[in-house]
N, C-alpha and C positions, 0 to 999 in steps of 0.2 A: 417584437425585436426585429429589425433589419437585419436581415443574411440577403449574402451573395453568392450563388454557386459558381463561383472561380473558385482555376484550379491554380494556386499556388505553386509557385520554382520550389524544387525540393532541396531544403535544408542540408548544411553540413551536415557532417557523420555525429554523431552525440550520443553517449550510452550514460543519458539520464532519464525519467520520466516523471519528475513530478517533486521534484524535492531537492536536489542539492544543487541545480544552475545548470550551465551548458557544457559540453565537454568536450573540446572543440580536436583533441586529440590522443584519445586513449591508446591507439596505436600510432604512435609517432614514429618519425624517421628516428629520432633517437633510439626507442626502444625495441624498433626493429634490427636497430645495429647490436642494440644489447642483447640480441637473442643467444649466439654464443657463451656469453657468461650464464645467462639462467641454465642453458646445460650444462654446464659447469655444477650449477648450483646443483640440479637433479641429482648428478650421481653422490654428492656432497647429502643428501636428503634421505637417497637410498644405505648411507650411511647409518641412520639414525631412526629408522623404523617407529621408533616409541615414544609417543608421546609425552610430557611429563601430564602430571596429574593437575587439573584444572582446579583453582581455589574453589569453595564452595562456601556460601554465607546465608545466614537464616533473615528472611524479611519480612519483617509484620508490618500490616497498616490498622488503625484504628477507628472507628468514625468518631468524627470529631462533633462537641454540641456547640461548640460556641467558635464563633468564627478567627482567625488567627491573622496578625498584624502584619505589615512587611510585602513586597511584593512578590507576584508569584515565582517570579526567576530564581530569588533569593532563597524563597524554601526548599524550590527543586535542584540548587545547588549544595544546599545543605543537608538533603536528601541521598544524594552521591556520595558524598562527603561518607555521610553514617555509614550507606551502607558498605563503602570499602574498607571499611574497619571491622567487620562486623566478626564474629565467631565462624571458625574454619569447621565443618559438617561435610561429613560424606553425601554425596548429593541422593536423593531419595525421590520414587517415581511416582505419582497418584494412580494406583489401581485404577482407574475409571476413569472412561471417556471424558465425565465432565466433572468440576468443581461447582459445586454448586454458586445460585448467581450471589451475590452478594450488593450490599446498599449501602448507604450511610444508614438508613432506618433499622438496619439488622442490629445494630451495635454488637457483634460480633468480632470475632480476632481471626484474621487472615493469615497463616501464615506459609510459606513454600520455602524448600531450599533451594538455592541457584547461584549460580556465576555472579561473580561481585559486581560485573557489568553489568549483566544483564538484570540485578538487581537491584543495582540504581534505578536503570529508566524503570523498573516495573513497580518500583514504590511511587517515582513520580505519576506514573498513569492511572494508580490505583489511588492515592490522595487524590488525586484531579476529577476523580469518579464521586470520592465520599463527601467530599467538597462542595459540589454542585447541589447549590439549594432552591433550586427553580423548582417553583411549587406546579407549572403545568406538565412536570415531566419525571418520571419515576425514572433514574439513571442508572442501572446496574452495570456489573463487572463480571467476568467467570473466566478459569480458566481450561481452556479446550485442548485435552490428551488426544495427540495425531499418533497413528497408525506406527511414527518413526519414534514414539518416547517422547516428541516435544512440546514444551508447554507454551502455550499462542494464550497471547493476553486478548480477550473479546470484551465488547461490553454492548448494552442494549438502551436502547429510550422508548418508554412507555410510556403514552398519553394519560394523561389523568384525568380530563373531564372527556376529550373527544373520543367518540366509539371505534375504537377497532375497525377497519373494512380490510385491509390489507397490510404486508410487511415488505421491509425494503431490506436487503443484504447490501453495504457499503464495501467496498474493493481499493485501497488507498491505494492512493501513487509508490512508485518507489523512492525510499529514504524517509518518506513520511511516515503516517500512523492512524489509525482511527478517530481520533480525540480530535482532528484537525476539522472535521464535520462534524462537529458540536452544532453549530449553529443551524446548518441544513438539517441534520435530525431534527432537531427541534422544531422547524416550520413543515416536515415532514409530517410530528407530530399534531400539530395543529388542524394538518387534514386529516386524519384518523389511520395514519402509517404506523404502526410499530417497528422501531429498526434498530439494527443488528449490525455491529462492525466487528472486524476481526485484524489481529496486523498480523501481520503475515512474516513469517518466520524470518529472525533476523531484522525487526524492524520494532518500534515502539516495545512496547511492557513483553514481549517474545522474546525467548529462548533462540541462541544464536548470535554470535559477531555482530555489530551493528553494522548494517549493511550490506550484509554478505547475503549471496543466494546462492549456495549451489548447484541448483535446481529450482527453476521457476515452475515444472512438473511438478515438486512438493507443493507450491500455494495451490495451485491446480486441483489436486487430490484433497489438498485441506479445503479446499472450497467446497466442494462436492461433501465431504464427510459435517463441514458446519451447516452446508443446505439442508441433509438428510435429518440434524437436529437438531432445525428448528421447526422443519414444515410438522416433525414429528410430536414436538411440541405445544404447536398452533396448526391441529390440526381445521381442514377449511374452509382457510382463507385465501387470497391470491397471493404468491410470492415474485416479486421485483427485485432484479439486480442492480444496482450502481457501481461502474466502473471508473477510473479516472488513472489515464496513462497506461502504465505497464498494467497495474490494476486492470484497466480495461484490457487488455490484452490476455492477463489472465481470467475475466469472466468470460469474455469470448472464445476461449480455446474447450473451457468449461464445458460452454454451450452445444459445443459438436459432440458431444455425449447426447445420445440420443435419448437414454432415460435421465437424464440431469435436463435437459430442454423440456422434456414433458413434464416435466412437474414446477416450471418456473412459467409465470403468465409475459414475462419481456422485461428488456434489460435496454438501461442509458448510459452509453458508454460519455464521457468528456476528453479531448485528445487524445484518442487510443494510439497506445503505439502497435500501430500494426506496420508504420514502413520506416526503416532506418536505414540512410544511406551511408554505404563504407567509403572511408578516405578515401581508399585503393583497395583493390580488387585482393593484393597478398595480406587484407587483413582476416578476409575470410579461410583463408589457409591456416595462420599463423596464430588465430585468436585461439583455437582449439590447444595448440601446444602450449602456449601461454598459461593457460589459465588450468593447464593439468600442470605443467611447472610452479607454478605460486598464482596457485589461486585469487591468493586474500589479498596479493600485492597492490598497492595503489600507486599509482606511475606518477612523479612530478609535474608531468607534460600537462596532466591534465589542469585545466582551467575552475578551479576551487568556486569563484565568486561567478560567473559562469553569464550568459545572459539573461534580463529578468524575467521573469514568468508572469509579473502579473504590471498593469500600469501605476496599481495602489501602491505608493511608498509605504504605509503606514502595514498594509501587508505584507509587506513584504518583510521588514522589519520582526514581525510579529514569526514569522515562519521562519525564519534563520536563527534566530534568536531563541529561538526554542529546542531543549536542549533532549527531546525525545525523536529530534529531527535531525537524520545523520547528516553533516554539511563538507564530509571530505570527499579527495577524487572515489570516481568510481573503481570501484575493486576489479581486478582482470577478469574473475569465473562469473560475476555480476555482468560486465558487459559481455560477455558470450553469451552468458543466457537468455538474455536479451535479444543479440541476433539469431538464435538457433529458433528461438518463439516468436519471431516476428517473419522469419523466414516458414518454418512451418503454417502460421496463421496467414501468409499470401498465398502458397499453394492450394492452402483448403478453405477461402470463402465461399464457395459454393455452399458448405457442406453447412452452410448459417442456417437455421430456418425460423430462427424464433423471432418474434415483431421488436423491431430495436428503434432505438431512437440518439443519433449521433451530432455531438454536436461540437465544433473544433474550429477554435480562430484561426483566419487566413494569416495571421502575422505570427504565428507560432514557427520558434526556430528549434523549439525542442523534441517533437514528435511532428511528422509530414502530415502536412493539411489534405496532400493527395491521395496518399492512403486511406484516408479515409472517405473521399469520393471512389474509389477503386474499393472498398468496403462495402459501400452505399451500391453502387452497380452491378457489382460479382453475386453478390450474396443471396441466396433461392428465397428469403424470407420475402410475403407477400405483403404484409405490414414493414413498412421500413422506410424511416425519417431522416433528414440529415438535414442541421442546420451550420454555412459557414460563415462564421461571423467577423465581417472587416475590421482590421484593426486590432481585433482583439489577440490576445497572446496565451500561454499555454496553459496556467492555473486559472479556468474560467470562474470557480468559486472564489476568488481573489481578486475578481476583476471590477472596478469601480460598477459597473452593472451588473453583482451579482445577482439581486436581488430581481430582476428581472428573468434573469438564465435559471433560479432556483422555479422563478412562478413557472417557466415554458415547459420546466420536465415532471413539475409536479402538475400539471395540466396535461398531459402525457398520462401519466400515471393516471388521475381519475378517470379518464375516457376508458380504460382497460379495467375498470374495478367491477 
Protein backbone atom coordinates (compact mmCIF):
# COMPACT_ATOMS: atom_id res chain seq x y z
CA UNK A 1 0.00 0.00 0.00
CA UNK A 2 1.30 3.55 -0.83
CA UNK A 3 1.75 5.93 2.29
CA UNK A 4 3.20 9.18 2.41
CA UNK A 5 4.81 10.72 5.62
CA UNK A 6 3.18 14.16 5.19
CA UNK A 7 2.19 16.05 7.71
CA UNK A 8 -1.32 17.22 7.11
CA UNK A 9 -3.01 21.20 8.06
CA UNK A 10 -4.73 20.19 11.22
CA UNK A 11 -8.47 19.90 10.99
CA UNK A 12 -11.28 21.97 12.48
CA UNK A 13 -12.35 21.36 16.16
CA UNK A 14 -14.79 17.99 16.00
CA UNK A 15 -15.79 16.03 19.14
CA UNK A 16 -16.47 12.95 16.97
CA UNK A 17 -14.41 9.70 16.32
CA UNK A 18 -15.62 7.12 14.47
CA UNK A 19 -19.26 7.08 14.10
CA UNK A 20 -21.69 9.99 13.90
CA UNK A 21 -19.90 12.48 11.05
CA UNK A 22 -18.14 15.75 11.83
CA UNK A 23 -18.96 18.24 14.27
CA UNK A 24 -17.87 21.38 13.08
CA UNK A 25 -19.20 23.14 16.27
CA UNK A 26 -20.04 21.82 19.50
CA UNK A 27 -19.10 24.97 21.13
CA UNK A 28 -20.38 27.60 19.15
CA UNK A 29 -20.89 31.30 19.37
CA UNK A 30 -24.19 30.55 20.02
CA UNK A 31 -24.04 28.48 22.86
CA UNK A 32 -21.43 30.31 24.32
CA UNK A 33 -23.90 33.14 24.54
CA UNK A 34 -26.32 30.53 25.99
CA UNK A 35 -23.97 30.00 28.93
CA UNK A 36 -26.07 32.37 31.27
CA UNK A 37 -29.30 30.50 30.82
CA UNK A 38 -27.66 26.90 31.48
CA UNK A 39 -26.87 28.68 34.99
CA UNK A 40 -30.07 29.44 35.20
CA UNK A 41 -30.76 26.07 34.45
CA UNK A 42 -28.18 24.72 37.41
CA UNK A 43 -29.81 26.20 40.16
CA UNK A 44 -33.21 25.17 38.49
CA UNK A 45 -31.43 21.34 38.78
CA UNK A 46 -30.29 21.91 42.22
CA UNK A 47 -33.92 22.26 42.73
CA UNK A 48 -34.63 18.73 42.09
CA UNK A 49 -31.99 16.53 43.50
CA UNK A 50 -33.97 13.05 42.71
CA UNK A 51 -34.14 11.47 40.06
CA UNK A 52 -37.32 9.67 39.04
CA UNK A 53 -37.15 5.98 38.77
CA UNK A 54 -35.79 4.58 35.31
CA UNK A 55 -38.36 2.13 33.43
CA UNK A 56 -37.01 -1.33 33.67
CA UNK A 57 -37.93 -4.21 31.04
CA UNK A 58 -37.10 -7.88 30.74
CA UNK A 59 -35.15 -9.01 27.34
CA UNK A 60 -34.81 -12.35 26.17
CA UNK A 61 -33.19 -13.50 22.89
CA UNK A 62 -33.48 -17.04 21.43
CA UNK A 63 -31.35 -19.04 18.88
CA UNK A 64 -33.07 -19.39 16.17
CA UNK A 65 -32.93 -22.93 13.84
CA UNK A 66 -34.18 -21.71 10.72
CA UNK A 67 -33.40 -18.70 9.16
CA UNK A 68 -36.12 -15.52 9.26
CA UNK A 69 -37.43 -13.47 6.04
CA UNK A 70 -37.33 -9.70 5.77
CA UNK A 71 -34.55 -7.49 5.88
CA UNK A 72 -32.24 -6.98 8.63
CA UNK A 73 -33.16 -3.19 9.43
CA UNK A 74 -36.71 -4.37 9.67
CA UNK A 75 -36.31 -6.80 12.41
CA UNK A 76 -34.10 -4.56 14.35
CA UNK A 77 -36.72 -2.10 14.21
CA UNK A 78 -39.13 -4.49 15.39
CA UNK A 79 -36.99 -5.45 18.00
CA UNK A 80 -37.18 -1.77 19.59
CA UNK A 81 -40.50 -1.76 19.04
CA UNK A 82 -41.08 -5.07 21.50
CA UNK A 83 -38.84 -4.16 23.67
CA UNK A 84 -40.46 -0.66 24.63
CA UNK A 85 -43.45 -2.29 25.46
CA UNK A 86 -42.02 -4.90 27.47
CA UNK A 87 -42.92 -5.65 31.41
CA UNK A 88 -41.94 -2.91 34.00
CA UNK A 89 -39.17 -4.98 36.71
CA UNK A 90 -37.24 -3.65 39.18
CA UNK A 91 -33.77 -3.74 37.62
CA UNK A 92 -31.55 -6.59 39.08
CA UNK A 93 -27.56 -6.84 39.11
CA UNK A 94 -25.63 -10.26 38.09
CA UNK A 95 -23.56 -11.23 40.99
CA UNK A 96 -20.52 -12.06 38.74
CA UNK A 97 -18.09 -10.58 36.92
CA UNK A 98 -19.23 -12.54 33.81
CA UNK A 99 -22.30 -13.91 32.07
CA UNK A 100 -21.40 -16.76 30.74
CA UNK A 101 -20.59 -16.88 26.83
CA UNK A 102 -23.39 -17.74 24.91
CA UNK A 103 -24.10 -18.99 20.93
CA UNK A 104 -26.66 -19.76 18.67
CA UNK A 105 -25.47 -23.66 19.26
CA UNK A 106 -26.39 -23.28 23.12
CA UNK A 107 -30.03 -23.14 22.43
CA UNK A 108 -30.51 -21.57 25.50
CA UNK A 109 -32.65 -18.46 26.89
CA UNK A 110 -30.90 -15.26 27.75
CA UNK A 111 -32.42 -13.19 29.68
CA UNK A 112 -31.38 -9.55 31.74
CA UNK A 113 -33.27 -6.85 33.11
CA UNK A 114 -32.59 -3.30 31.64
CA UNK A 115 -33.62 0.10 30.50
CA UNK A 116 -36.10 0.03 27.61
CA UNK A 117 -33.35 1.54 25.56
CA UNK A 118 -30.79 0.04 26.30
CA UNK A 119 -32.76 -3.03 25.64
CA UNK A 120 -33.63 -2.50 22.43
CA UNK A 121 -30.05 -2.03 21.04
CA UNK A 122 -29.01 -5.25 23.30
CA UNK A 123 -31.64 -7.56 21.70
CA UNK A 124 -30.66 -6.24 18.45
CA UNK A 125 -26.84 -7.17 19.06
CA UNK A 126 -27.60 -10.27 20.70
CA UNK A 127 -29.96 -11.62 17.45
CA UNK A 128 -27.12 -10.38 15.24
CA UNK A 129 -24.85 -12.71 17.32
CA UNK A 130 -27.25 -15.90 17.11
CA UNK A 131 -27.86 -15.27 13.66
CA UNK A 132 -24.52 -15.42 12.25
CA UNK A 133 -24.22 -18.85 10.68
CA UNK A 134 -20.73 -18.78 9.21
CA UNK A 135 -19.64 -22.09 9.68
CA UNK A 136 -15.59 -20.96 9.81
CA UNK A 137 -16.30 -19.08 12.91
CA UNK A 138 -17.86 -19.86 16.25
CA UNK A 139 -19.56 -16.31 17.19
CA UNK A 140 -20.27 -15.87 20.89
CA UNK A 141 -21.85 -13.10 23.19
CA UNK A 142 -21.31 -12.49 27.13
CA UNK A 143 -22.08 -9.98 29.22
CA UNK A 144 -19.09 -8.33 31.33
CA UNK A 145 -20.03 -6.87 35.19
CA UNK A 146 -17.61 -3.63 35.55
CA UNK A 147 -16.40 -2.74 38.88
CA UNK A 148 -19.47 0.37 38.44
CA UNK A 149 -22.55 -2.28 38.36
CA UNK A 150 -22.64 -1.95 34.50
CA UNK A 151 -23.53 -4.48 32.05
CA UNK A 152 -21.06 -3.99 28.58
CA UNK A 153 -22.46 -6.14 25.87
CA UNK A 154 -18.98 -8.23 24.59
CA UNK A 155 -18.80 -10.90 22.08
CA UNK A 156 -15.86 -13.21 20.69
CA UNK A 157 -14.94 -15.02 17.19
CA UNK A 158 -13.50 -18.26 17.27
CA UNK A 159 -11.75 -20.04 14.52
CA UNK A 160 -13.18 -23.30 13.62
CA UNK A 161 -10.67 -25.12 11.51
CA UNK A 162 -7.54 -22.47 11.99
CA UNK A 163 -5.33 -23.19 15.10
CA UNK A 164 -5.24 -20.81 17.61
CA UNK A 165 -1.64 -18.71 17.83
CA UNK A 166 -2.80 -15.50 19.28
CA UNK A 167 -5.96 -13.00 20.39
CA UNK A 168 -6.87 -9.60 19.31
CA UNK A 169 -9.02 -7.35 21.73
CA UNK A 170 -11.09 -4.74 19.33
CA UNK A 171 -11.66 -1.11 20.78
CA UNK A 172 -14.59 0.50 18.60
CA UNK A 173 -14.74 4.03 17.62
CA UNK A 174 -17.14 6.42 19.27
CA UNK A 175 -21.06 6.15 18.56
CA UNK A 176 -20.26 2.75 16.96
CA UNK A 177 -20.10 -0.71 18.36
CA UNK A 178 -18.33 -4.05 18.20
CA UNK A 179 -20.45 -5.93 15.65
CA UNK A 180 -19.27 -3.23 13.16
CA UNK A 181 -15.90 -5.55 12.79
CA UNK A 182 -17.60 -8.48 11.91
CA UNK A 183 -15.93 -8.92 8.82
CA UNK A 184 -12.14 -7.98 10.16
CA UNK A 185 -12.75 -10.66 12.89
CA UNK A 186 -13.45 -12.98 10.69
CA UNK A 187 -10.33 -12.69 8.36
CA UNK A 188 -8.45 -12.24 11.72
CA UNK A 189 -9.85 -15.51 12.16
CA UNK A 190 -8.60 -17.08 9.08
CA UNK A 191 -5.19 -16.42 10.37
CA UNK A 192 -5.42 -18.19 13.62
CA UNK A 193 -6.57 -14.73 15.94
CA UNK A 194 -9.26 -15.44 18.41
CA UNK A 195 -11.11 -12.07 18.97
CA UNK A 196 -12.65 -10.39 21.53
CA UNK A 197 -14.78 -7.07 21.16
CA UNK A 198 -16.41 -5.13 23.83
CA UNK A 199 -18.70 -1.79 23.37
CA UNK A 200 -17.97 0.31 25.71
CA UNK A 201 -20.31 1.72 27.92
CA UNK A 202 -23.05 3.87 26.56
CA UNK A 203 -22.62 2.40 23.11
CA UNK A 204 -23.98 -0.78 21.11
CA UNK A 205 -25.89 -3.74 23.41
CA UNK A 206 -24.18 -1.63 26.84
CA UNK A 207 -25.85 -0.24 29.66
CA UNK A 208 -25.99 3.49 29.58
CA UNK A 209 -27.65 6.67 27.40
CA UNK A 210 -26.69 6.12 23.91
CA UNK A 211 -23.90 8.04 23.42
CA UNK A 212 -23.06 9.23 26.54
CA UNK A 213 -19.51 8.92 28.30
CA UNK A 214 -19.10 10.29 31.41
CA UNK A 215 -16.00 9.29 31.81
CA UNK A 216 -13.79 7.99 29.09
CA UNK A 217 -11.59 6.69 32.36
CA UNK A 218 -14.60 4.06 32.83
CA UNK A 219 -13.84 2.35 29.20
CA UNK A 220 -10.12 2.70 30.25
CA UNK A 221 -10.63 0.66 33.54
CA UNK A 222 -13.24 -1.65 31.56
CA UNK A 223 -10.43 -2.39 29.18
CA UNK A 224 -7.98 -3.30 31.70
CA UNK A 225 -10.61 -5.47 33.75
CA UNK A 226 -11.73 -7.36 29.97
CA UNK A 227 -7.83 -7.87 29.21
CA UNK A 228 -7.24 -9.48 32.78
CA UNK A 229 -10.38 -11.91 31.59
CA UNK A 230 -9.43 -12.99 28.86
CA UNK A 231 -5.60 -13.57 29.06
CA UNK A 232 -6.91 -15.38 32.12
CA UNK A 233 -8.94 -17.44 30.09
CA UNK A 234 -6.58 -18.19 27.32
CA UNK A 235 -3.88 -18.62 29.14
CA UNK A 236 -0.26 -18.51 26.73
CA UNK A 237 -0.92 -17.09 24.08
CA UNK A 238 0.11 -13.62 22.71
CA UNK A 239 -2.42 -10.77 23.19
CA UNK A 240 -3.17 -7.82 20.50
CA UNK A 241 -5.01 -4.69 20.90
CA UNK A 242 -7.01 -2.96 18.08
CA UNK A 243 -7.90 0.37 18.34
CA UNK A 244 -9.85 2.70 16.00
CA UNK A 245 -10.43 6.63 16.87
CA UNK A 246 -11.26 7.51 20.32
CA UNK A 247 -11.10 3.53 20.78
CA UNK A 248 -7.62 4.15 19.90
CA UNK A 249 -7.15 6.77 22.31
CA UNK A 250 -8.61 4.62 24.84
CA UNK A 251 -6.26 1.56 24.19
CA UNK A 252 -3.45 3.93 24.27
CA UNK A 253 -4.03 5.63 27.62
CA UNK A 254 -4.59 1.71 28.70
CA UNK A 255 -1.17 1.06 27.60
CA UNK A 256 0.70 3.59 30.02
CA UNK A 257 -0.27 1.13 32.68
CA UNK A 258 2.73 -0.47 33.05
CA UNK A 259 1.31 -3.90 34.13
CA UNK A 260 -1.48 -3.64 31.53
CA UNK A 261 1.64 -3.06 28.73
CA UNK A 262 3.42 -6.21 30.07
CA UNK A 263 1.08 -8.40 29.44
CA UNK A 264 -0.10 -7.30 25.92
CA UNK A 265 2.54 -8.33 22.85
CA UNK A 266 1.40 -4.65 20.65
CA UNK A 267 -1.43 -2.66 19.70
CA UNK A 268 -2.76 -1.11 16.04
CA UNK A 269 -4.26 1.76 16.67
CA UNK A 270 -6.47 3.29 13.08
CA UNK A 271 -7.00 7.32 13.32
CA UNK A 272 -6.41 7.59 16.88
CA UNK A 273 -7.72 10.58 18.36
CA UNK A 274 -4.86 11.72 20.08
CA UNK A 275 -5.04 15.59 18.79
CA UNK A 276 -8.14 17.73 18.52
CA UNK A 277 -8.07 21.11 17.72
CA UNK A 278 -10.45 23.74 19.81
CA UNK A 279 -12.37 26.43 17.83
CA UNK A 280 -11.11 28.97 20.33
CA UNK A 281 -9.13 28.78 23.18
CA UNK A 282 -12.56 29.77 25.74
CA UNK A 283 -13.69 26.43 24.83
CA UNK A 284 -11.26 24.83 26.85
CA UNK A 285 -12.43 27.01 29.88
CA UNK A 286 -15.98 26.59 29.17
CA UNK A 287 -16.35 22.81 28.09
CA UNK A 288 -15.74 21.84 31.80
CA UNK A 289 -18.84 23.96 33.04
CA UNK A 290 -20.86 22.80 30.34
CA UNK A 291 -20.83 19.62 30.50
CA UNK A 292 -21.11 19.62 34.58
CA UNK A 293 -24.29 21.78 33.74
CA UNK A 294 -26.07 19.35 31.27
CA UNK A 295 -24.14 16.80 30.49
CA UNK A 296 -26.31 14.63 28.14
CA UNK A 297 -27.19 17.99 26.23
CA UNK A 298 -26.90 17.88 22.58
CA UNK A 299 -26.38 21.31 21.08
CA UNK A 300 -28.23 22.22 17.49
CA UNK A 301 -25.14 23.78 16.35
CA UNK A 302 -23.79 20.68 15.82
CA UNK A 303 -23.46 19.26 12.36
CA UNK A 304 -25.82 15.77 12.49
CA UNK A 305 -24.79 14.57 8.69
CA UNK A 306 -21.16 15.69 9.43
CA UNK A 307 -18.30 14.97 6.77
CA UNK A 308 -17.81 11.47 5.34
CA UNK A 309 -15.50 9.16 6.79
CA UNK A 310 -15.14 6.73 4.38
CA UNK A 311 -14.99 7.22 0.00
CA UNK A 312 -17.45 3.93 -0.10
CA UNK A 313 -21.09 5.25 -0.47
CA UNK A 314 -22.41 1.98 -0.02
CA UNK A 315 -20.59 2.10 3.42
CA UNK A 316 -21.44 4.48 4.38
CA UNK A 317 -24.96 3.87 3.95
CA UNK A 318 -24.60 0.59 5.61
CA UNK A 319 -23.14 2.57 8.93
CA UNK A 320 -25.83 5.27 9.42
CA UNK A 321 -28.33 3.29 8.83
CA UNK A 322 -27.68 1.11 11.41
CA UNK A 323 -29.64 1.62 14.25
CA UNK A 324 -26.99 0.32 17.03
CA UNK A 325 -25.07 3.35 15.63
CA UNK A 326 -25.75 6.57 17.57
CA UNK A 327 -25.98 9.21 14.65
CA UNK A 328 -27.01 12.42 16.83
CA UNK A 329 -24.94 15.55 17.79
CA UNK A 330 -22.40 14.91 20.17
CA UNK A 331 -23.43 15.04 23.78
CA UNK A 332 -21.52 18.07 25.88
CA UNK A 333 -19.77 15.59 28.97
CA UNK A 334 -18.98 13.33 25.56
CA UNK A 335 -16.92 16.06 23.99
CA UNK A 336 -14.96 17.03 27.13
CA UNK A 337 -14.06 13.74 27.66
CA UNK A 338 -12.75 13.70 24.64
CA UNK A 339 -10.57 16.85 25.00
CA UNK A 340 -9.55 16.10 28.64
CA UNK A 341 -7.96 12.35 27.05
CA UNK A 342 -6.67 13.71 24.23
CA UNK A 343 -4.96 16.38 26.18
CA UNK A 344 -3.76 13.94 28.79
CA UNK A 345 -2.49 11.40 25.98
CA UNK A 346 -0.12 14.54 24.39
CA UNK A 347 1.48 15.33 27.56
CA UNK A 348 2.31 11.49 28.12
CA UNK A 349 3.55 9.99 24.94
CA UNK A 350 6.68 9.47 26.04
CA UNK A 351 5.34 7.15 28.64
CA UNK A 352 4.27 4.54 25.20
CA UNK A 353 6.55 1.82 25.30
CA UNK A 354 4.92 -1.05 23.80
CA UNK A 355 5.61 -1.95 19.74
CA UNK A 356 2.45 -0.29 17.89
CA UNK A 357 1.58 0.12 14.62
CA UNK A 358 -0.37 3.33 13.41
CA UNK A 359 -1.99 3.98 10.57
CA UNK A 360 -4.21 7.30 9.57
CA UNK A 361 -5.45 8.91 6.23
CA UNK A 362 -3.85 12.28 5.33
CA UNK A 363 -7.35 13.39 4.15
CA UNK A 364 -9.00 12.75 7.55
CA UNK A 365 -10.98 15.76 8.74
CA UNK A 366 -12.10 13.88 11.69
CA UNK A 367 -9.25 13.06 14.00
CA UNK A 368 -5.46 15.10 13.04
CA UNK A 369 -3.41 13.05 10.74
CA UNK A 370 -0.55 15.13 12.83
CA UNK A 371 -1.06 13.76 15.91
CA UNK A 372 -0.49 11.00 15.06
CA UNK A 373 3.07 11.64 13.43
CA UNK A 374 3.61 13.59 16.93
CA UNK A 375 2.47 9.86 18.36
CA UNK A 376 4.82 8.13 16.06
CA UNK A 377 8.02 10.48 17.11
CA UNK A 378 7.29 11.29 21.02
CA UNK A 379 6.75 7.83 21.83
CA UNK A 380 9.86 5.77 23.80
CA UNK A 381 8.46 2.46 22.14
CA UNK A 382 11.47 0.88 19.98
CA UNK A 383 9.19 -1.11 17.73
CA UNK A 384 7.00 1.53 16.13
CA UNK A 385 5.13 1.75 12.66
CA UNK A 386 3.15 4.55 11.14
CA UNK A 387 1.62 4.26 7.91
CA UNK A 388 0.03 7.77 6.25
CA UNK A 389 -2.22 7.12 3.64
CA UNK A 390 -3.06 9.89 0.85
CA UNK A 391 -6.37 10.29 0.09
CA UNK A 392 -7.64 8.33 2.30
CA UNK A 393 -10.27 9.48 5.00
CA UNK A 394 -11.02 8.61 8.71
CA UNK A 395 -13.01 5.09 8.76
CA UNK A 396 -10.07 3.20 7.08
CA UNK A 397 -12.11 -0.33 7.54
CA UNK A 398 -14.77 1.43 5.27
CA UNK A 399 -12.50 2.56 2.90
CA UNK A 400 -12.76 1.13 -0.88
CA UNK A 401 -9.10 -0.40 0.00
CA UNK A 402 -10.06 -2.08 2.99
CA UNK A 403 -9.06 -5.08 2.23
CA UNK A 404 -5.61 -4.09 1.75
CA UNK A 405 -5.32 -2.01 5.08
CA UNK A 406 -6.95 -5.41 6.84
CA UNK A 407 -3.78 -7.58 5.07
CA UNK A 408 -0.97 -4.63 6.29
CA UNK A 409 -2.02 -5.09 10.08
CA UNK A 410 -2.64 -8.52 10.09
CA UNK A 411 0.89 -8.98 8.60
CA UNK A 412 1.91 -6.81 11.61
CA UNK A 413 0.32 -9.04 13.75
CA UNK A 414 2.03 -12.47 12.36
CA UNK A 415 5.64 -11.04 12.54
CA UNK A 416 5.05 -10.53 16.51
CA UNK A 417 3.29 -14.10 17.08
Amino acid sequence: MASKAATPSSPSFILTSGASGRITALFSVQALKSLLMLINAFFLILLAPFRGRRRMVVVAARGSSSSSSGDQKSKDDRLLQETSSGVHRTKLRVPATIVPWKSAGGGGRVTAVVDPEVGGRRAIAIKRVLQDDDTNTVREFSLFVTARSDNLFTQSWTPVSAKIRGLVVLMHGLNEHSGRYNDFAKELNANGFKVYGMDWIGHGGSDGLHGYVHSLDYAVDDLKSFLDKILTENPGFPCFCFGHSTGAAIVLKAMMDPEVEARVSGVVLTSPAVGIQPSHPLVVILAPVLSFLLPTLQLNSANKKGMPVSRDPDALVAKYSDPLVYTGSVRVRTGYEILRTTAYLQQNLKRLRIPFLVLHGAADTVTDPAASQRLHEEASSTDKTIQLLEGFLHDLLLEPEREEIMKDIIDWFNCRV
